[in-house]
C-alpha positions as CSV (number, residue, x, y, z in Angstrom):
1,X,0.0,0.0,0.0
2,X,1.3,3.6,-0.8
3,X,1.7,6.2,1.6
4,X,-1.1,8.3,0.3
5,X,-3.2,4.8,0.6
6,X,-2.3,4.6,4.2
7,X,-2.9,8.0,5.2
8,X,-6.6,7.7,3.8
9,X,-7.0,4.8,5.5
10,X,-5.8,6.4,9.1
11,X,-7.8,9.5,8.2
12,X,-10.6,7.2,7.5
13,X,-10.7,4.9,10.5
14,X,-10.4,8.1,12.6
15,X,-13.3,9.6,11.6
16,X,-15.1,6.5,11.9
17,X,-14.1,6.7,15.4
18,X,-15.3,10.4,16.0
19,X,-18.6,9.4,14.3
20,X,-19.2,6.4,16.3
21,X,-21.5,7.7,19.3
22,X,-20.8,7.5,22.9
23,X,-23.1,4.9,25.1
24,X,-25.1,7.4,27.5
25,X,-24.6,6.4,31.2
26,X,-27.2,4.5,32.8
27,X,-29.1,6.8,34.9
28,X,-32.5,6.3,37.2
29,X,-35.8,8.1,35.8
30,X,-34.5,11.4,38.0
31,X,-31.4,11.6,36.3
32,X,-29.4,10.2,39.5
33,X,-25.8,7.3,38.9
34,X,-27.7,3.9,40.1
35,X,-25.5,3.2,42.8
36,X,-26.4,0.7,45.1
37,X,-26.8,3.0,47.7
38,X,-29.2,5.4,45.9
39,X,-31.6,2.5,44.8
40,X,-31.4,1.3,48.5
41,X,-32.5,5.4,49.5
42,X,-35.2,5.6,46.9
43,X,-36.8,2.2,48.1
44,X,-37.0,3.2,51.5
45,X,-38.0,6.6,50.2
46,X,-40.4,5.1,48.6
47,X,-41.7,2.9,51.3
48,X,-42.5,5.9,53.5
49,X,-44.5,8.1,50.5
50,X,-46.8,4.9,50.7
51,X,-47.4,5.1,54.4
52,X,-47.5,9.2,54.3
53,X,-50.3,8.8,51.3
54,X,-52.4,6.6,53.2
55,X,-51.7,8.7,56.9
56,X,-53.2,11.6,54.6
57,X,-56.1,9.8,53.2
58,X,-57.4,8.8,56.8
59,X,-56.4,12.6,57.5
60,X,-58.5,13.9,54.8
61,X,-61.3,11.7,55.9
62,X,-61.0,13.1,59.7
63,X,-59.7,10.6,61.3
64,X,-56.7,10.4,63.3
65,X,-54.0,9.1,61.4
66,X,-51.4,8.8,64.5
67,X,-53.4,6.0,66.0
68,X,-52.7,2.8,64.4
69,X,-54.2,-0.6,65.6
70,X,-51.4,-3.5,66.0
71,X,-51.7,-5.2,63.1
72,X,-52.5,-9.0,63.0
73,X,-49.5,-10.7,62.1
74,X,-48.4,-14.2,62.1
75,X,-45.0,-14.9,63.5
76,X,-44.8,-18.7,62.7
77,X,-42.7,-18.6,59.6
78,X,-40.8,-15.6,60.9
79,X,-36.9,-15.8,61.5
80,X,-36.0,-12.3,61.6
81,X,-36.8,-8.9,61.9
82,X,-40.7,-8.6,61.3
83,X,-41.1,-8.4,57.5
84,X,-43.8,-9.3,55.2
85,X,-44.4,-12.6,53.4
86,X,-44.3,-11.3,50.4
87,X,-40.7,-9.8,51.1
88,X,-39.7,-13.0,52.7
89,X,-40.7,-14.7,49.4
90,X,-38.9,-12.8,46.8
91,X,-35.7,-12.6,48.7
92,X,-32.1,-14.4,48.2
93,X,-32.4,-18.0,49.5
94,X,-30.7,-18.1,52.8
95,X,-28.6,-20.5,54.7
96,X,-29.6,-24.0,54.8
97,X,-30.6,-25.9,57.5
98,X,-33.7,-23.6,58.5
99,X,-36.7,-25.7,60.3
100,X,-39.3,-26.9,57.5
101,X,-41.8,-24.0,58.9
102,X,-39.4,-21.5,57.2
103,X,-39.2,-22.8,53.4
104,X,-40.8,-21.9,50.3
105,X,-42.5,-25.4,50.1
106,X,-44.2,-24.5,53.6
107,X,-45.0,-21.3,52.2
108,X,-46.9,-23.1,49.1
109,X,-49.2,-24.4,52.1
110,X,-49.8,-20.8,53.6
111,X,-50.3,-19.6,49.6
112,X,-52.8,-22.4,49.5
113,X,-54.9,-21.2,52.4
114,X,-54.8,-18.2,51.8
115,X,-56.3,-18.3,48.4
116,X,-59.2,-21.0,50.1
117,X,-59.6,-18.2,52.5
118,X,-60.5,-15.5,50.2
119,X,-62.5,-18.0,47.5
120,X,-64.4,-18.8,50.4
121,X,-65.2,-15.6,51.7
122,X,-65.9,-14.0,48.6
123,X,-68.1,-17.5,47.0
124,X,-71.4,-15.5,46.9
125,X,-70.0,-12.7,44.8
126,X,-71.0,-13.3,41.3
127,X,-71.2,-9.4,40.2
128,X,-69.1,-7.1,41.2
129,X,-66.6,-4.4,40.1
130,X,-62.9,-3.6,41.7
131,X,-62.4,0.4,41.8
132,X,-58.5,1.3,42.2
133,X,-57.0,4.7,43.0
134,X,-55.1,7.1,45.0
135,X,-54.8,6.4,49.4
136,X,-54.6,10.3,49.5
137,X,-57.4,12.1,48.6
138,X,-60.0,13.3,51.0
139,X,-63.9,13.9,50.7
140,X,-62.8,17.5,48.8
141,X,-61.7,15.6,45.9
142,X,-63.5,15.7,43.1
143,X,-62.5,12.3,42.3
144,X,-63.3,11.2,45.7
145,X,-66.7,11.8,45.2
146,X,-66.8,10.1,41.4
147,X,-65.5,7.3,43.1
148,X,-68.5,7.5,45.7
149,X,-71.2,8.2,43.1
150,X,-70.1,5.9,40.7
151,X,-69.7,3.2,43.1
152,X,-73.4,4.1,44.2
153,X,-74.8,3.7,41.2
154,X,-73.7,0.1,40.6
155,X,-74.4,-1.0,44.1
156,X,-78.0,-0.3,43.3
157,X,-77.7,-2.2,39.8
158,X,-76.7,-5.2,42.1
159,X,-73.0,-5.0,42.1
160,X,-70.8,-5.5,45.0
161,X,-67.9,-2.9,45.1
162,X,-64.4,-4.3,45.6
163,X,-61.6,-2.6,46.5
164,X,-57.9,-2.7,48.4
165,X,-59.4,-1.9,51.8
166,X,-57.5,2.1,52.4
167,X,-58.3,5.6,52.6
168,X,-58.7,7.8,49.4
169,X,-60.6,6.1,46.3
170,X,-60.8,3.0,48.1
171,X,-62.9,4.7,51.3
172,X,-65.1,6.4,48.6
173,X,-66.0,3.8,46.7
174,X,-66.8,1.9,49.3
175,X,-69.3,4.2,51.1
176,X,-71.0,4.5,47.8
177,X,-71.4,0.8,47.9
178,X,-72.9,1.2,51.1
179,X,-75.3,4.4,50.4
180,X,-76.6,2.6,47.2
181,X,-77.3,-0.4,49.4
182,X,-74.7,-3.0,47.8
183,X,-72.1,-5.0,49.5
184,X,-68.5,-3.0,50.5
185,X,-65.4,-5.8,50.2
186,X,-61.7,-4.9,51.5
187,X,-59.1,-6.7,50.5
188,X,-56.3,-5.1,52.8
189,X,-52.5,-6.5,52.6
190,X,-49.8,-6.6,55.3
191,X,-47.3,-4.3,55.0
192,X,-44.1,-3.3,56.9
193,X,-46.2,-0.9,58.7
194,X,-50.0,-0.8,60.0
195,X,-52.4,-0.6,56.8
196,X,-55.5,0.5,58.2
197,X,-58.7,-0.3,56.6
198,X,-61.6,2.5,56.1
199,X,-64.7,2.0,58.1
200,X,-67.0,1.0,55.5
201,X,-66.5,-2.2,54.8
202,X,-69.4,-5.2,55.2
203,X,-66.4,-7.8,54.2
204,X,-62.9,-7.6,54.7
205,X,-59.8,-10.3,53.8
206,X,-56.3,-9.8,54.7
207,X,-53.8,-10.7,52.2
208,X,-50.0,-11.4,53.2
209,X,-49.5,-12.1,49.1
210,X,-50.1,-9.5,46.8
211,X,-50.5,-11.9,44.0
212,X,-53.2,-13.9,45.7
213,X,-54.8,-10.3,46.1
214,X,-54.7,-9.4,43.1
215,X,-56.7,-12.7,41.8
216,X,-59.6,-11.8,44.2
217,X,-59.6,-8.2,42.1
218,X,-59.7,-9.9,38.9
219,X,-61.9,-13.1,39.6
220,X,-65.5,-11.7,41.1
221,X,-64.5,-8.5,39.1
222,X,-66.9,-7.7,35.9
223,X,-65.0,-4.3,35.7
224,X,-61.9,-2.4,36.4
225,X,-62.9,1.4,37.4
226,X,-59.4,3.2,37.2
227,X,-59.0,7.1,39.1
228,X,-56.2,8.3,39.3
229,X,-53.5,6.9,41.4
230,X,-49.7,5.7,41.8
231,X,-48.0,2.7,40.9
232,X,-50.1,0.4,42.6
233,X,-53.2,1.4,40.3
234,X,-51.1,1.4,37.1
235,X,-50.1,-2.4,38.5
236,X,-53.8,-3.3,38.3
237,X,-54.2,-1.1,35.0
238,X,-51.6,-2.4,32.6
239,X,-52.4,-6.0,34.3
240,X,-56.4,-6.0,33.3
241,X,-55.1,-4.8,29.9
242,X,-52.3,-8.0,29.5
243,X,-55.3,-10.2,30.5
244,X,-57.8,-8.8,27.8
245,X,-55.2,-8.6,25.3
246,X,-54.4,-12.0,25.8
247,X,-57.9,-13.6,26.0
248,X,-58.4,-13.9,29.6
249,X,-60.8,-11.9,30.0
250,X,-63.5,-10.8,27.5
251,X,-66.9,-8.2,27.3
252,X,-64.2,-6.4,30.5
253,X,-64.4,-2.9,30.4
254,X,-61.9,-1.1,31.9
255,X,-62.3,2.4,32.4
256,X,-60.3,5.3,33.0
257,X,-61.6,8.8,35.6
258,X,-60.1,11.4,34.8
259,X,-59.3,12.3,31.2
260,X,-57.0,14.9,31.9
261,X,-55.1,12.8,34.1
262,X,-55.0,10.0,31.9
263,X,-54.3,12.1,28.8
264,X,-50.4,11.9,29.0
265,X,-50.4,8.3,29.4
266,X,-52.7,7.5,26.1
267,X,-51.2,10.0,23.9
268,X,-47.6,8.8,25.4
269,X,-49.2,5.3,24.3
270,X,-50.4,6.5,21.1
271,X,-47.6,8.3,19.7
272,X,-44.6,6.0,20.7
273,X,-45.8,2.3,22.0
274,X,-48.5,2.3,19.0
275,X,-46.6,4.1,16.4
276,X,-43.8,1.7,17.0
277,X,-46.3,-1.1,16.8
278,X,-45.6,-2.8,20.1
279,X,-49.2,-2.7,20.4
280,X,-51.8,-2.7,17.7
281,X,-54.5,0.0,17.2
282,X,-57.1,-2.5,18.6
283,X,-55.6,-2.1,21.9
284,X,-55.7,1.3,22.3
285,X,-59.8,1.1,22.1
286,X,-59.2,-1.5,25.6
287,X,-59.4,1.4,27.6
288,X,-62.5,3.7,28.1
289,X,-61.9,7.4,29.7
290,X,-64.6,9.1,31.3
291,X,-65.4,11.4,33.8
292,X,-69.2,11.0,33.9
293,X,-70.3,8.4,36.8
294,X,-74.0,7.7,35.0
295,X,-71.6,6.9,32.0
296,X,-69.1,4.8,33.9
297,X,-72.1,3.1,35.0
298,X,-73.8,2.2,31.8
299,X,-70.6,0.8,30.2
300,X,-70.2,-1.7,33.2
301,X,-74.1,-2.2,33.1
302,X,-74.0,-3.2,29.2
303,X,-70.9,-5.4,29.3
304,X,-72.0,-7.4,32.2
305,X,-75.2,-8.0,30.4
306,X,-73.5,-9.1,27.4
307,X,-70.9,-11.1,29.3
308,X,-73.7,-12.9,30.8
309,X,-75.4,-13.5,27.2
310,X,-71.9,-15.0,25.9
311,X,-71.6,-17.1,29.1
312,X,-75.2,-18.5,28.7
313,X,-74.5,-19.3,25.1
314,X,-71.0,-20.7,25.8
315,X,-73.0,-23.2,28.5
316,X,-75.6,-24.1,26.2
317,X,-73.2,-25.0,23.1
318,X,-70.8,-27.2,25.7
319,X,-73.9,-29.0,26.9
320,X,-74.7,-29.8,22.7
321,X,-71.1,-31.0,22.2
322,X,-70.9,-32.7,25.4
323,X,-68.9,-30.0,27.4
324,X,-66.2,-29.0,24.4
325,X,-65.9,-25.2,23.9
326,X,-66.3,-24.1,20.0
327,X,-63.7,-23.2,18.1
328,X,-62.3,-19.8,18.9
329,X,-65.6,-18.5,21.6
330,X,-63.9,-16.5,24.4
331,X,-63.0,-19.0,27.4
């Protein structure tokens, strides 16, 4: 190779260099170097905004959120510093050599009952609808009382109103369930700290697993009713929307309080997660925004009458073809 060759070649490989872009740092949604020690901070951070959220809900609500009942917990399967199940679950397997009433497989036994527990309890509920939304808002909020009238309104359709048992959304839904005469269910989960329940509750379950909570919300649920909340209501969101998507569910509306809200999140949705087709255009129509509670109402009201019609026909085929499902009829 000449010289001239090999000097274009040097001046060619360098700018390749100069044009190849750096890798950006990895960096937490606030900007911040995840360091151990800062994701360790912003999960006990965390931790507390939940407890503050709900101390303000039963605030809001007048009552006196610096008096805390003990909480009923079960120390059996406990070998340390009192945690939750749940965090007892999902952590690092530990020495060996622990007694059999501190393993996962006795654990499977305590899953077990508790999801006998809350089938049991909530066997006669054959039409409700689970309301998520924010522990922090008090009877002021507008959404507070959308969440009470709307929850009204289907208790005198028939519907029990299920929700997670707290302050906020949950409390106002609940006393709407019980001014329109229909049955109020909690379903509260243990936490590191006391999770108080709201007072208007006919039926409440506590839950050390949030996944075996989260079936109860899904299973006697006909309808998701979404206000606004935190990351525990976009949990139950995005879930409902997997289980639709996938054929799970079917004739499920899930609905959305709050279009201004919600607006960021659909157009977000929209313009990058749909324009980038990892979802299709079908999916977007999932969702239904409202603010209207006589509207939220009627949605539920119409697709529990036409989940019943599909159910009835479903039966009525299986009985014809001696209990085999048709081809491609929602399960």
């Amino acid at each position: 190779m000449t010289p001239t060759r090999r000097s274009r070649g040097r001046r060619s490989s360098t700018r390749q260099r100069r044009a190849r872009p750096r890798a950006a740092a990895a960096r937490t949604a606030a900007g911040k170097a995840p360091a151990p020690s800062v994701l360790a901070t912003a999960g006990r951070r965390a931790l507390a905004g939940v407890r503050e959220r709900a101390e303000i809900g039963h605030a809001a609500a007048g009552r006196d959120a610096s008096v805390r009942p003990v909480p009923a917990l079960d120390d059996s399967i406990r070998d340390g510093p009192p945690v939750t199940e749940d965090e007892k679950l999902f952590r690092y397997p530990s020495l060996a050599g622990r007694d059999f009433t501190h393993t996962d497989t006795w654990r499977v036994l305590r899953i077990m009952g508790e999801f006998i527990e809350g089938f049991d309890t909530l066997a006669t509920c054959d039409k409700a609808v689970s309301v998520f939304g924010s522990a922090r808002v008090g009877p002021e909020d507008p959404h507070y009382r959308a969440a009470e009238e709307v929850a009204r309104l289907l208790a005198q359709a028939g519907f029990a109103i299920i929700t997670g048992a707290g302050p906020g959304i949950m409390e106002a839904a609940n006393k709407g369930a019980r001014s329109g005469g229909g049955r109020s269910i909690g379903c509260n989960i243990e936490l590191p700290f006391e999770q108080r329940p709201n007072p208007y509750l006919d039926t409440l379950i506590q839950f050390r697993y949030f996944f075996v909570r989260k079936t109860m919300f899904v299973k006697y649920a006909a309808a998701f009713l979404i206000f606004p909340g935190g990351f525990g209501t976009l949990d139950e969101l995005f879930e409902a929307l997997v289980l639709i998507q996938t054929g799970k569910l079917y004739q499920f509306p899930v609905i959305l309080f709050g279009e201004k809200y919600w607006a960021g999140l659909i157009r977000w949705l929209r313009t990058r997660v749909l324009r980038e087709q990892k979802i299709g255009p079908a999916d977007i129509d999932l969702m239904v925004v409202t603010d209207d509670p006589a509207r939220a109402a009627q949605v539920v009201i119409a697709a529990y009458d036409a989940q019943t019609k599909i159910v009835s026909r479903r039966a009525a085929r299986e009985r014809s073809t001696g209990g085999k499902p048709a081809r491609g009829e929602p399960s």
